[in-house]
C-alpha positions as CSV (number, residue, x, y, z in Angstrom):
1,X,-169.5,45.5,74.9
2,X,-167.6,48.8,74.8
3,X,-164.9,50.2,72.3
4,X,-161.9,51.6,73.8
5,X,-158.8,53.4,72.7
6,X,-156.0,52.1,75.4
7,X,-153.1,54.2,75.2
8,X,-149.4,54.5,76.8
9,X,-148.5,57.0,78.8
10,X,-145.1,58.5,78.3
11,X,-144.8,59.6,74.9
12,X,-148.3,59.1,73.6
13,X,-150.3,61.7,76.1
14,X,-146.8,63.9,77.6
15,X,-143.5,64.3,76.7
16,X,-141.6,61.1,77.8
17,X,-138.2,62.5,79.9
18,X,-137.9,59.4,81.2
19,X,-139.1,58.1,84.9
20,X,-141.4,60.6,85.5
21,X,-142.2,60.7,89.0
22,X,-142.9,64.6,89.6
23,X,-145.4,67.0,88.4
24,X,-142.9,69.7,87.2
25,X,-142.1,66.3,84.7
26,X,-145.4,66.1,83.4
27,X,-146.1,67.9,80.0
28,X,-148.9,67.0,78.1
29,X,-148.1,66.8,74.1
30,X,-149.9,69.3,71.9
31,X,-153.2,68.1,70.4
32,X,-153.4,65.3,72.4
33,X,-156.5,67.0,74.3
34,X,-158.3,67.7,71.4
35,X,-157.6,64.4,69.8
36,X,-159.1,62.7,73.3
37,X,-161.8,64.8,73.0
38,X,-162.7,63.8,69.7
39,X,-161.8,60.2,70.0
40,X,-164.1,60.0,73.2
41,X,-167.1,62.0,71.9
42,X,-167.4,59.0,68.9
43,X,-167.6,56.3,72.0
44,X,-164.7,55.2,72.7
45,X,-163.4,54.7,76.0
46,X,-160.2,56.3,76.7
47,X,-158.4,54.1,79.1
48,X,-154.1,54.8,79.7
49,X,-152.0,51.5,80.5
50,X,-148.4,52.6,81.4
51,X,-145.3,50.6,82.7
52,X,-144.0,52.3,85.4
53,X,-140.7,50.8,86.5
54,X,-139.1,53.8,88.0
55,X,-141.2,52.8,91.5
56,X,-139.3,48.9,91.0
57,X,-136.4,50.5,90.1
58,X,-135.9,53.4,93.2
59,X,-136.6,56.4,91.1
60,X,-140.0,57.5,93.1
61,X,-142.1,55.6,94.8
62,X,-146.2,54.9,94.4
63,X,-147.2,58.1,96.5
64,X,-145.5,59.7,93.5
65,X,-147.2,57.8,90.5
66,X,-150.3,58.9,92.3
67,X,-149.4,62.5,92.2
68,X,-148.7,62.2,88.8
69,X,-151.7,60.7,87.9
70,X,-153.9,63.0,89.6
71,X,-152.0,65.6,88.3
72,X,-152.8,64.3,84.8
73,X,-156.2,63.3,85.4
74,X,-157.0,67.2,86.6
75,X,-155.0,68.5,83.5
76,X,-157.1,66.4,81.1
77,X,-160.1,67.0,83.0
78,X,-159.8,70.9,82.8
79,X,-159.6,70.3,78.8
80,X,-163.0,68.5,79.7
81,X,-161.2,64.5,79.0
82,X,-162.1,62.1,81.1
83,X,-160.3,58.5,81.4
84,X,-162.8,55.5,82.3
85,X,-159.5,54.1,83.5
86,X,-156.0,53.9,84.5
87,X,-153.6,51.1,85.0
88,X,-150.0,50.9,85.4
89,X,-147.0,48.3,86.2
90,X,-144.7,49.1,88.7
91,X,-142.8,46.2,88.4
92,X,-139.5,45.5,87.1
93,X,-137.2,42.1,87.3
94,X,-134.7,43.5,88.2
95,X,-135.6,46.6,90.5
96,X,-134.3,47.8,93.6
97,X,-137.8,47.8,95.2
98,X,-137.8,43.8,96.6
99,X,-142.2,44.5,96.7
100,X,-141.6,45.4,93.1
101,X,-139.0,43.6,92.2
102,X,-141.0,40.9,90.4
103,X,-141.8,38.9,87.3
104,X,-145.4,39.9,86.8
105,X,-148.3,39.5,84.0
106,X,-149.5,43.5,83.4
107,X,-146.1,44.6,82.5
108,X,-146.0,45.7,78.6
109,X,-145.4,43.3,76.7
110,X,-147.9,40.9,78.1
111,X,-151.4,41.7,78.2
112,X,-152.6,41.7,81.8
113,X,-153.0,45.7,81.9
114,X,-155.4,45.4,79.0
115,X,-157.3,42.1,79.8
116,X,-157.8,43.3,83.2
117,X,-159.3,46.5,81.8
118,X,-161.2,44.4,79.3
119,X,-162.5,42.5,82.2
120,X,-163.6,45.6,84.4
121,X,-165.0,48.1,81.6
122,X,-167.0,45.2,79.5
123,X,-164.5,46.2,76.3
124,X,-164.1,43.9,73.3
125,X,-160.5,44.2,72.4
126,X,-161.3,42.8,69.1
127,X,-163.4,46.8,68.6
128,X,-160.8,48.4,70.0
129,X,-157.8,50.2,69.4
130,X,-153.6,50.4,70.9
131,X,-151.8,53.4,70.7
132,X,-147.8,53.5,71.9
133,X,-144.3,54.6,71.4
134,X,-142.7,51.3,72.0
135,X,-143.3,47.8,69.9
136,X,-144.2,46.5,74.0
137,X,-147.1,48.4,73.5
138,X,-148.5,46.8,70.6
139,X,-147.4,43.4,71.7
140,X,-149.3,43.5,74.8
141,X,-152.4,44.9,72.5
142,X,-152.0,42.4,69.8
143,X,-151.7,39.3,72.9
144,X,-154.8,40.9,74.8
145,X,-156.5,40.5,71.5
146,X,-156.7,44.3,70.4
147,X,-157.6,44.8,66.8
148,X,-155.5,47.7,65.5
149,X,-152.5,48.6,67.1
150,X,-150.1,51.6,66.0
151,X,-147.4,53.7,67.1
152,X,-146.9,57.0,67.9
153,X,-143.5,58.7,67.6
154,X,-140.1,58.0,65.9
155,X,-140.2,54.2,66.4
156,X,-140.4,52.1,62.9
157,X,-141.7,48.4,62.4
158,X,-142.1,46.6,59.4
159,X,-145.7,46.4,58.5
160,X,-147.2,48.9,61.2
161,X,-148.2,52.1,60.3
162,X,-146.8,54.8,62.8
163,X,-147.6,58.3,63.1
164,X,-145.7,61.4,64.6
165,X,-148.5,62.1,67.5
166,X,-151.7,60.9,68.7
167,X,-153.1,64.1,67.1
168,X,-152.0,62.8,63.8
169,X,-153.2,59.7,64.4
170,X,-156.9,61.0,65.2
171,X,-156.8,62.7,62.1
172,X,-155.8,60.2,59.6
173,X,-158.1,58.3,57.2
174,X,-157.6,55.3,59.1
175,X,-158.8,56.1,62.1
176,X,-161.9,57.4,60.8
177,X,-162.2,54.1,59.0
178,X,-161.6,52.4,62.3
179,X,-164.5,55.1,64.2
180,X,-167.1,54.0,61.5
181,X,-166.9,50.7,62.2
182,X,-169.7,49.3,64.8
């Protein structure tokens, strides 16, 4: 079973400008690279789960998502970071899109984005490691059975340790506790 380090998208890897559906929207944070970099050369899996309720919602549609993500998937790739894989929601409750509008199981928080990558890329959540903006992030790690979940950004929760970018993160003294672990 692998290790993997499951991240959010908007606001963990690129700037988060809200329902980003274009490529001009799409700017990756600085460090983030390098941190992937490092983070994948110790064996972890780098693997981005992302809601993406702008397509449920009317904002863009899936043929943009997929732009994005190719876009994004080139931009890492050229900084030689490769993702073993890439899941996203585009479902919403209440969206515009009636084949999105819908109550659904991988939508952050619940943990079908993550069990399914689990499932797919032989991961043990209980090695493996959450990283997001938003407490739906870490609930959806902490229900798929992720061991250490943190956030990345401005948000604040009792009893979590956050950290100001995924950069930061990689360089702390509790990830490389977490990367020595086997």
């Amino acid at each position: 079973m692998h290790r993997a380090l499951f991240l959010d998208r908007d606001g963990v890897l690129n700037t988060d400008h809200g329902y980003i559906g274009s490529i001009d929207r799409f700017d990756v944070i600085p460090g983030v690279a390098e941190a992937l970099s490092r983070v994948s050369s110790l064996g972890y899996r780098l693997i981005v789960v992302t809601n993406q309720s702008g397509i449920a919602r009317g904002y863009f549609t899936t043929e943009d998502y997929d732009r994005v993500t190719r876009h994004m998937v080139a931009t890492f790739a050229a900084r030689g970071v490769y993702f073993s894989g890439i899941y996203h929601c585009p479902h919403h409750p209440d969206g515009q899109e009636p084949a999105f509008a819908a109550v659904c199981d991988c939508r952050k928080p619940l943990p079908g984005m993550i069990l399914r990558a689990c499932a797919e890329h032989h991961i043990d959540p209980a090695r493996s490691i959450m990283v997001g903006d938003r407490l739906s992030d870490l609930a959806a790690g902490d229900a798929a059975g992720v061991r250490r979940c943190f956030l990345i950004g401005t948000s604040v929760e009792p009893g979590r340790q956050s950290f100001r970018s995924l950069a930061e993160f990689v360089d702390s003294a509790i990830f490389a506790t977490l990367a020595a672990e086997r």
